[in-house]
Every structure is written in structure tokens, then in C-alpha cells.
TORFI-52426 format. One record per residue: x negated, y negated, z of N, C-alpha, C in turn. Coordinates in steps of 0.001 Angstrom, whole numbers, padded with zeros to 6 digits, always signed. Layout:
residues N
XYZXYZXYZ/...
***
This chain:
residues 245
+026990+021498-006916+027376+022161-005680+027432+023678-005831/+027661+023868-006708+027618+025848-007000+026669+026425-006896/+025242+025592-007549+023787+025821-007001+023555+025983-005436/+023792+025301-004824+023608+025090-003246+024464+026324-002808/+025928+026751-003679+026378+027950-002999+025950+029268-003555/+025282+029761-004136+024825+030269-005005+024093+031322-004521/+024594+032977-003902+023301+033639-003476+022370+034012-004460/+021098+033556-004279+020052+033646-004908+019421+035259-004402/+018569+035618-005055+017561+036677-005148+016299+036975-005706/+015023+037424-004712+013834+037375-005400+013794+037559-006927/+014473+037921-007502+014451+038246-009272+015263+036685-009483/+015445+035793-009027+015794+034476-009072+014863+033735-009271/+013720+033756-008483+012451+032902-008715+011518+033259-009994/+011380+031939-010720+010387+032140-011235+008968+032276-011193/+009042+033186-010829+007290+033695-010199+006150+033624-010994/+006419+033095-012172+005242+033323-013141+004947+031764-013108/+006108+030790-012230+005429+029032-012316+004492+029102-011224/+004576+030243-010062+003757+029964-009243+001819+029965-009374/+001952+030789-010774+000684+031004-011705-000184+029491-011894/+000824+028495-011624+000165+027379-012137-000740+026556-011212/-000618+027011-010513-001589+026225-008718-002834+027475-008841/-002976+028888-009260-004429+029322-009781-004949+028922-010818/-004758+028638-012110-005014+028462-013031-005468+027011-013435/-004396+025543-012325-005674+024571-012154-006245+024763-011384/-006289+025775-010037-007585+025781-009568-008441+026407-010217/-008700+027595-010843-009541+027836-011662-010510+027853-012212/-009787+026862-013062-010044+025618-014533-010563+024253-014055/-010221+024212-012797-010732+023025-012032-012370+023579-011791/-012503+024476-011221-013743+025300-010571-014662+025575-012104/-013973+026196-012949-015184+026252-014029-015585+025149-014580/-014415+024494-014818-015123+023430-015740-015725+022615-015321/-015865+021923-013377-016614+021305-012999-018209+021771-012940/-017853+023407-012764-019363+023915-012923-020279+023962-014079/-019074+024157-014871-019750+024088-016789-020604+022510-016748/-019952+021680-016369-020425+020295-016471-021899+019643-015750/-022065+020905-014518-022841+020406-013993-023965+020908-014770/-023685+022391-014957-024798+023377-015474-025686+022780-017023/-024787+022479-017693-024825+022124-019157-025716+020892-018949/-025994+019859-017937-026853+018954-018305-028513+019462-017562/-028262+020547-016796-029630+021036-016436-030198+021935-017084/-029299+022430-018334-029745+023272-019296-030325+022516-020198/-030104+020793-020189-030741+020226-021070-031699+018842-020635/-032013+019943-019494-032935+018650-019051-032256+017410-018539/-031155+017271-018267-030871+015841-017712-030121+016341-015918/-031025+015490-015363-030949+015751-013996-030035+014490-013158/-029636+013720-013901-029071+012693-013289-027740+012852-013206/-027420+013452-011903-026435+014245-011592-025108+013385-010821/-025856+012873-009673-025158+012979-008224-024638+011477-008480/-025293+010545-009172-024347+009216-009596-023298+009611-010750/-022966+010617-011256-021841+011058-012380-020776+011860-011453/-021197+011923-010422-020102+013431-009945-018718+013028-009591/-017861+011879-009329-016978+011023-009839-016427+011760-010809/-017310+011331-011633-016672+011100-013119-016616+012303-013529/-017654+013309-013309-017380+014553-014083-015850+015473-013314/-015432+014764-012002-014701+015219-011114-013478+015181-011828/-013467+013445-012202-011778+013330-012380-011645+013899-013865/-012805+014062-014777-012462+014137-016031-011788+015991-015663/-013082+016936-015232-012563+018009-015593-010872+018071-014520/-010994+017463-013702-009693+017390-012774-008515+016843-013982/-008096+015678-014610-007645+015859-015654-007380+016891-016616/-008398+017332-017081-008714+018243-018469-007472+019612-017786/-008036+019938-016519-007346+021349-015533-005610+020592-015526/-005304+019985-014860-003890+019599-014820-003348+019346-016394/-003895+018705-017352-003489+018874-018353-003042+019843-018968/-003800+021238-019089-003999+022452-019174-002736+023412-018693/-002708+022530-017233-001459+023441-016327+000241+023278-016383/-000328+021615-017208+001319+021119-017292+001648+021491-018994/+000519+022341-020205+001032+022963-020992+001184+024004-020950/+000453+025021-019370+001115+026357-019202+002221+026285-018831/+002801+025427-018045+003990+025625-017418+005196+025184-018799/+005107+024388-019614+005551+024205-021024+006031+025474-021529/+005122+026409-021402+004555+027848-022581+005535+028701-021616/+005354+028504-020420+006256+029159-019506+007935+029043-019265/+008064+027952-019387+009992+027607-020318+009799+027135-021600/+009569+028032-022476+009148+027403-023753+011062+027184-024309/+011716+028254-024191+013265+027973-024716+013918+026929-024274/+013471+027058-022949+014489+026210-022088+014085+024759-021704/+012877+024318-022339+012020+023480-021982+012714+022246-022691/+013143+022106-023843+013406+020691-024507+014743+020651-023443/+015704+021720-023344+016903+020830-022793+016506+020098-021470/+015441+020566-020594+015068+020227-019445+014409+018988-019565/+014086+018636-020315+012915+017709-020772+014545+016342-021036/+015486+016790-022129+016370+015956-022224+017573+015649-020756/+017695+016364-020023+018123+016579-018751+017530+015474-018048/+016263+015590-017863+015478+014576-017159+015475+012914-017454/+015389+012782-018572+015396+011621-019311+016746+011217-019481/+018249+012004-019550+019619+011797-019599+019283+010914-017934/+019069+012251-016839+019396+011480-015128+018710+010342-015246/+017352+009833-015559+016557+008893-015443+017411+007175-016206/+018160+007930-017091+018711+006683-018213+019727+006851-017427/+020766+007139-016825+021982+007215-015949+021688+006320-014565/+020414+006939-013862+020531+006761-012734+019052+005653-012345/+019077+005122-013480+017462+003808-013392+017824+003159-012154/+018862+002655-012031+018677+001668-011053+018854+002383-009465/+019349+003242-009187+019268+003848-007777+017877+004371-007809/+017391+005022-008356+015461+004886-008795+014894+003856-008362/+015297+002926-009426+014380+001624-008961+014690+001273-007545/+016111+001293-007232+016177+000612-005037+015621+001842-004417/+015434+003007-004905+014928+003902-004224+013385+003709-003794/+013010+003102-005114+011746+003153-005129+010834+001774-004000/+012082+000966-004308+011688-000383-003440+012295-000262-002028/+013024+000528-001468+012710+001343-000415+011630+001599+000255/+010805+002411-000689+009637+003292+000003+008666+002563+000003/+008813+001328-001132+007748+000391-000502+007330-000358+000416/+008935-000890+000626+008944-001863+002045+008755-001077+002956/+009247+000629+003344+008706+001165+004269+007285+001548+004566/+006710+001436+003528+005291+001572+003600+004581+000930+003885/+004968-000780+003341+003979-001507+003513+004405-002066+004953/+005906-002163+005601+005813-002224+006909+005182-001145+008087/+004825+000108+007436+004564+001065+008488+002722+000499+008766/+001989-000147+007271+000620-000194+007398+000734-001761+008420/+001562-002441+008672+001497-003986+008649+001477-003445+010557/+002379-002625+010627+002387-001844+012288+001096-001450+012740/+000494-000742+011879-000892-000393+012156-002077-001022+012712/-001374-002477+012149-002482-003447+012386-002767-003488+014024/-001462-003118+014854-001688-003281+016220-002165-002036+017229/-002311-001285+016459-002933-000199+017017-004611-000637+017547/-005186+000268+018566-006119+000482+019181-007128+000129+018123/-008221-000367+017483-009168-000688+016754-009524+000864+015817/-010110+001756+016575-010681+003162+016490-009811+003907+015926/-008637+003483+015756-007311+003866+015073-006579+003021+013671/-007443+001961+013788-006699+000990+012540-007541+001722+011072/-006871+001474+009719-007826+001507+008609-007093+000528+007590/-007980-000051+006780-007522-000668+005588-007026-000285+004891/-007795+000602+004352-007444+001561+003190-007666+002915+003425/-006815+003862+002875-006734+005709+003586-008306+006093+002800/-008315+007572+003289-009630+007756+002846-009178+008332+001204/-007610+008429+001358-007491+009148-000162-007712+007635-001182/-007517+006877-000860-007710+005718-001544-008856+004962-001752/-010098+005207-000992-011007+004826-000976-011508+005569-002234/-011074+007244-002079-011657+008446-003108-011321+007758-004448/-010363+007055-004726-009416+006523-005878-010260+005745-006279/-010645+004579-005615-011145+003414-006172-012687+003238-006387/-012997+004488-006658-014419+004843-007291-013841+005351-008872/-013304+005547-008675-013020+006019-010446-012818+004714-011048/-012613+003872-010246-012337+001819-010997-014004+001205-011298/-014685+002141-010665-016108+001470-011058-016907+001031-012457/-016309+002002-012804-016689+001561-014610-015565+001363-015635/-015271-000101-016124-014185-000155-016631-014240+000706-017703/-014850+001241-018905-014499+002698-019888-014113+004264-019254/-014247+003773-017788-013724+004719-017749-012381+004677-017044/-011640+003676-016938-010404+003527-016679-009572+004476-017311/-009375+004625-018518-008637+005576-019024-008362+007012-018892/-009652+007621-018327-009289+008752-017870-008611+008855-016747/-008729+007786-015652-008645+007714-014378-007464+007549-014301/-006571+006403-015504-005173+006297-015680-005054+007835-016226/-005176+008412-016811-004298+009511-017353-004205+010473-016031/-004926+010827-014865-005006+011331-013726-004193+010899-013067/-004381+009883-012718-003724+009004-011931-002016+008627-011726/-002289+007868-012768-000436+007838-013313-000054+008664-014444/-000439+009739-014942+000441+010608-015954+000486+012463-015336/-001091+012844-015626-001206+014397-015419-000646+014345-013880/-001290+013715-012900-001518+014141-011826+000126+014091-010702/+000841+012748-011150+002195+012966-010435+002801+014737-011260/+002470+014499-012378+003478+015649-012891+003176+016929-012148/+001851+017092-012795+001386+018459-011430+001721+018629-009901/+001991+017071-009414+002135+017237-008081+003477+017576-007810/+004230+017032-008631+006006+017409-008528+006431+018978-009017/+005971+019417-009933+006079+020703-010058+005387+021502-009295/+004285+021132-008039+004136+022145-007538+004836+022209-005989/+005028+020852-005721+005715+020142-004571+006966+020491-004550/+007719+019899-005546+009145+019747-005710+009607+021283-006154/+009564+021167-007480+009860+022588-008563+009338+023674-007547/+007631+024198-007573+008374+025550-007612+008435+025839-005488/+008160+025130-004567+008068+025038-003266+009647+024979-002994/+010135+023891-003811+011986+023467-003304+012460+024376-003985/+012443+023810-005294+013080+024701-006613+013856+026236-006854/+012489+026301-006441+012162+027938-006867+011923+028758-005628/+011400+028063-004616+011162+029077-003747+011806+029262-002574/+012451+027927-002445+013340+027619-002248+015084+028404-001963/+014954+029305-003237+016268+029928-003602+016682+031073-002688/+014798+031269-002236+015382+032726-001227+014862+032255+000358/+014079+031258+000268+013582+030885+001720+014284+029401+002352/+015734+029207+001890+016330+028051+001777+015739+026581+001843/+016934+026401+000957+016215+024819+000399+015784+023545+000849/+016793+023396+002317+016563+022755+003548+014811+022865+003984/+014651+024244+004645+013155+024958+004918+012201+024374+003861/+012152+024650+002857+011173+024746+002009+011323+023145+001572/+012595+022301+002026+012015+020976+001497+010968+020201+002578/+011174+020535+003689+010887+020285+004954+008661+020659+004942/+008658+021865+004534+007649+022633+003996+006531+021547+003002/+007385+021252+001745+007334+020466+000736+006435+018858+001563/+007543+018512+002408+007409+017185+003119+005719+017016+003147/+006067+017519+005168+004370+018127+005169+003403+018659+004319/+003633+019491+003311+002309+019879+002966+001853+018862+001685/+003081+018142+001065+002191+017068-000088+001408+015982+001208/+002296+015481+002168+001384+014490+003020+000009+015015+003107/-000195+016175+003714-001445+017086+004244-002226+016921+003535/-001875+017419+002395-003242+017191+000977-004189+015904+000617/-003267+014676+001544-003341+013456+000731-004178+013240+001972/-004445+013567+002897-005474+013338+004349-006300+014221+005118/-006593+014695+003761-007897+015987+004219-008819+014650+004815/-009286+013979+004388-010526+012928+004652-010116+012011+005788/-009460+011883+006282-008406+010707+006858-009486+010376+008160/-009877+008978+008266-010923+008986+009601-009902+008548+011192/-008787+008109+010480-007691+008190+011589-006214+008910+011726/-005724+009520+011997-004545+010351+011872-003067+009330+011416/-003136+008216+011282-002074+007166+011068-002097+007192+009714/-003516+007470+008851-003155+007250+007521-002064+008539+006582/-001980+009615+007929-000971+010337+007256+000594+009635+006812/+000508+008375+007579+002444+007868+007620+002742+007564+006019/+002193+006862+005650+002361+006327+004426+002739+007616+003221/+002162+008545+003626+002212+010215+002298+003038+010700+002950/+003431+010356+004226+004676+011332+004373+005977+010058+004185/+005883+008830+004442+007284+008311+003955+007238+008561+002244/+006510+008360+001690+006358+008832+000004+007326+010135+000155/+006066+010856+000678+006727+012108+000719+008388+012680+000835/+009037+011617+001998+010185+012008+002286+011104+011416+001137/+010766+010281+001341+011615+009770-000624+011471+010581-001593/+010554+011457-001605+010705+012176-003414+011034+013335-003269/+011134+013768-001581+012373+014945-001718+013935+014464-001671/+013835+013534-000793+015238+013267-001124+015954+012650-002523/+014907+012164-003230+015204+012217-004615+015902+013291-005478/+014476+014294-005127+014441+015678-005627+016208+016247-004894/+016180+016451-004358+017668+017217-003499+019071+016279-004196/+018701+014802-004053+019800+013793-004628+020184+013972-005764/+019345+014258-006904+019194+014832-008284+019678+015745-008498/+020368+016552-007470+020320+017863-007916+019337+019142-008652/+018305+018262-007920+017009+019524-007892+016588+019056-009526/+016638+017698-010100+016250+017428-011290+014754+017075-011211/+013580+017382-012126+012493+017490-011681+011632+016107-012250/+012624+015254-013428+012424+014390-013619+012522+013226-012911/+013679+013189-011973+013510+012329-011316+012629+011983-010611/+012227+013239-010430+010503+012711-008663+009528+012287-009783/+009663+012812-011269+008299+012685-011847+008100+011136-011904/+009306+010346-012592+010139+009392-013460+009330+008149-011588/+009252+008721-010487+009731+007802-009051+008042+008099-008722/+007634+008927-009020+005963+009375-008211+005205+008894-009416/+005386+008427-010910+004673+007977-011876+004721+006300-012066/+006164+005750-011640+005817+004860-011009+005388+003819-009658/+004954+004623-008630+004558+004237-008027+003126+004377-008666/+002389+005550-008928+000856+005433-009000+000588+004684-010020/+001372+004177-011073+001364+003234-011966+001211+001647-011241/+002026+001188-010360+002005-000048-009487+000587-000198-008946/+000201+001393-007936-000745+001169-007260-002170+000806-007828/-002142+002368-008911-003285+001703-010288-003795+000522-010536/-002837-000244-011442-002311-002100-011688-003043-002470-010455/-002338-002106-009172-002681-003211-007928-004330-003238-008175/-004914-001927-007918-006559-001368-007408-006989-002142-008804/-006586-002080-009971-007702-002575-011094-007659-004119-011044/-006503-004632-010299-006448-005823-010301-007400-006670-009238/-007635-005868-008112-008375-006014-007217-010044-006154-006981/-009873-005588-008231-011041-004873-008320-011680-006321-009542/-010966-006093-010334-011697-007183-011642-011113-008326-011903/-010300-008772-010397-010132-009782-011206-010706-011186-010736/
***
């Protein structure tokens, strides 16, 4: 509670985490280009059936990258945070876990609603999920797709979502605002492709659970990681199961 009363000031934010949303974009941008370039430098033109794969790998490789700048960036303060996270997570497993089975039943009742919508309006599956379940096409390459999927990619998304939007930026543009901010703009990302506007519901009830996590926690950054790693872990499981079995 002293946090919440707490006047904050721009020399409050850590402005150097906000470094980390250029730097995977970047690193995202070169290295997909390095990848393309490097096989026409050697003669191999068989491009446009790999672009998947060269996607999620360098997409990996970049978030990987970003979640050891941001490391390098609390390098002092980093193990207690790291033990902080894992203390709330071992304390508070089980309000996690009903939290988490929460957002499922709301989810999977919000898609089961859908079903009665206008035709031209229904979808099976979102278009962010369709994008997903091309990386299941070749089982060797499951593994990268898991490390994206359920490891790099929640983490990146919570530190840039949660941490430094609530967190951090939070401190001078209040925390209420900027969770609200937070809400909408992780949904947004997740329905650039969307061929009907309904598939936004589902990323924003996500969405609203892992701020209120995030805020419940007391702004602990493990918790959203610990709640957004297992869900894409479930969903993963579900899609590979679907897929091969």
C-alpha cells in the first residue's frame, strides 16, 4: 500500500526498460533479413515455404536476446526479483491456479456465445491462432515453437505489457490509466489479422485477468509470467494434440 501512495517522479521510471520493445524490434528486423539474404547468397531460393520457420526462429532468437537485456538492465537487483517472484508464486499457487480456471471458463463460454452470432461474424479459430498452428507443421520443429510460445514469448509480453506500461510507466501516468492502456493494447496486438471483430473478446478477457493479477500481486511481475506461461503451455498441449493425434 505505500507503493500505491507513493509520489512518484519521471526520475522514478526506469527508462532504460523501455529500450527493450526497440531492440526486439530491431533484432527481429535484422535477423529475419540476415536469414533471408544468406540463402540467396548461396544459391538456395526456396524461400517462401520456410518463412514460418525462419519467422518464429529469428522471433525467438530477438525475445531471447531482450529478456537477457532486460537481465543486464537489473543486473543487482535481479536475483532478489527473480526470488520475489517464485516466493509469491509458491505462496499464492492456488489463487493462480482458480484464477487461471476463471479465465478459462470465461473464455471458453464467451467463444460457445459466438456460436450464435450472424454467420459473417462467427470464427473457429482467431486469426492469431490460425498464425500459431503453422509452426505445428513439422514436428522437429516443435521445439522452437515451444520455446516462443510457452517460455520467451509470455515473458516478453509481461514485461512489456505489465512491467514497464503498468509498472513503470505507470508511476507518473497513474496506474489505474496505464492498466486500462495495458488492457487494450495487449488485446490489439493479438487481432491485427482478425476476419471478425469478436475474436478480440477472448485477448481481452486474458487480458483483463493478467492485469488484475498484475495489480493483485502487488505489481509482482512473476505472477502474470507464472499465469500467461501457463496458459500458452495448455493451449500448446491442446494445438499439438490436435494436430497429431
Amino acid at each position: 500500500m505505500e507503493n500505491e501512495k507513493k509520489k512518484y517522479t519521471f526520475k522514478d521510471i526506469a527508462w532504460r526498460d523501455l529500450l527493450i520493445i526497440p531492440i526486439i524490434g530491431v533484432l527481429s528486423f535484422a535477423l529475419t533479413i540476415a536469414a533471408y539474404i544468406g540463402p540467396i547468397l548461396f544459391n538456395y531460393y526456396e524461400i517462401d515455404s520456410n518463412l514460418i520457420f525462419v519467422s518464429t526462429i529469428t522471433q525467438a532468437l530477438a525475445y531471447t536476446i531482450g529478456i537477457g537485456a532486460f537481465y543486464l538492465f537489473h543486473l543487482k537487483v535481479m536475483p532478489s526479483r527473480l526470488r520475489a517472484g517464485f516466493a509469491y508464486i509458491k505462496k499464492y499457487w492456488l489463487r493462480l491456479s482458480i484464477t487461471y480456471i476463471i479465465a478459462l471458463i470465461l473464455i471458453y463460454t464467451y467463444e460457445y456465445m459466438t456460436q450464435f452470432l450472424p454467420k459473417h461474424l462467427q470464427y473457429s479459430e482467431t486469426a492469431n491462432e490460425l498464425e500459431l498452428n503453422k509452426m505445428f507443421e513439422v514436428p522437429a520443429f516443435l521445439p522452437v515453437a515451444f520455446l516462443l510460445i510457452v517460455i520467451v514469448g509470455p515473458i516478453v509480453e509481461e514485461i512489456v505489457f505489465r512491467h514497464i506500461l503498468i509498472g513503470e510507466l505507470g508511476k507518473k501516468f497513474n496506474f489505474i490509466a496505464m492498466s486500462i492502456v495495458s488492457v487494450f493494447l495487449f488485446a490489439f496486438i493479438h487481432v491485427t489479422d482478425a476476419k471478425s471483430p469478436f475474436e478480440f473478446g477472448p485477448y481481452l478477457i486474458l487480458s483483463i485477468i493478467l492485469v488484475f493479477t498484475y495489480l493483485k500481486s502487488g505489481r509482482n511481475l512473476g505472477s502474470t509470467i507464472a499465469l500467461h506461461i501457463a496458459n500458452n503451455f495448455v493451449s500448446f498441449v491442446i494445438s499439438v494434440i490436435s494436430i497429431y493425434a
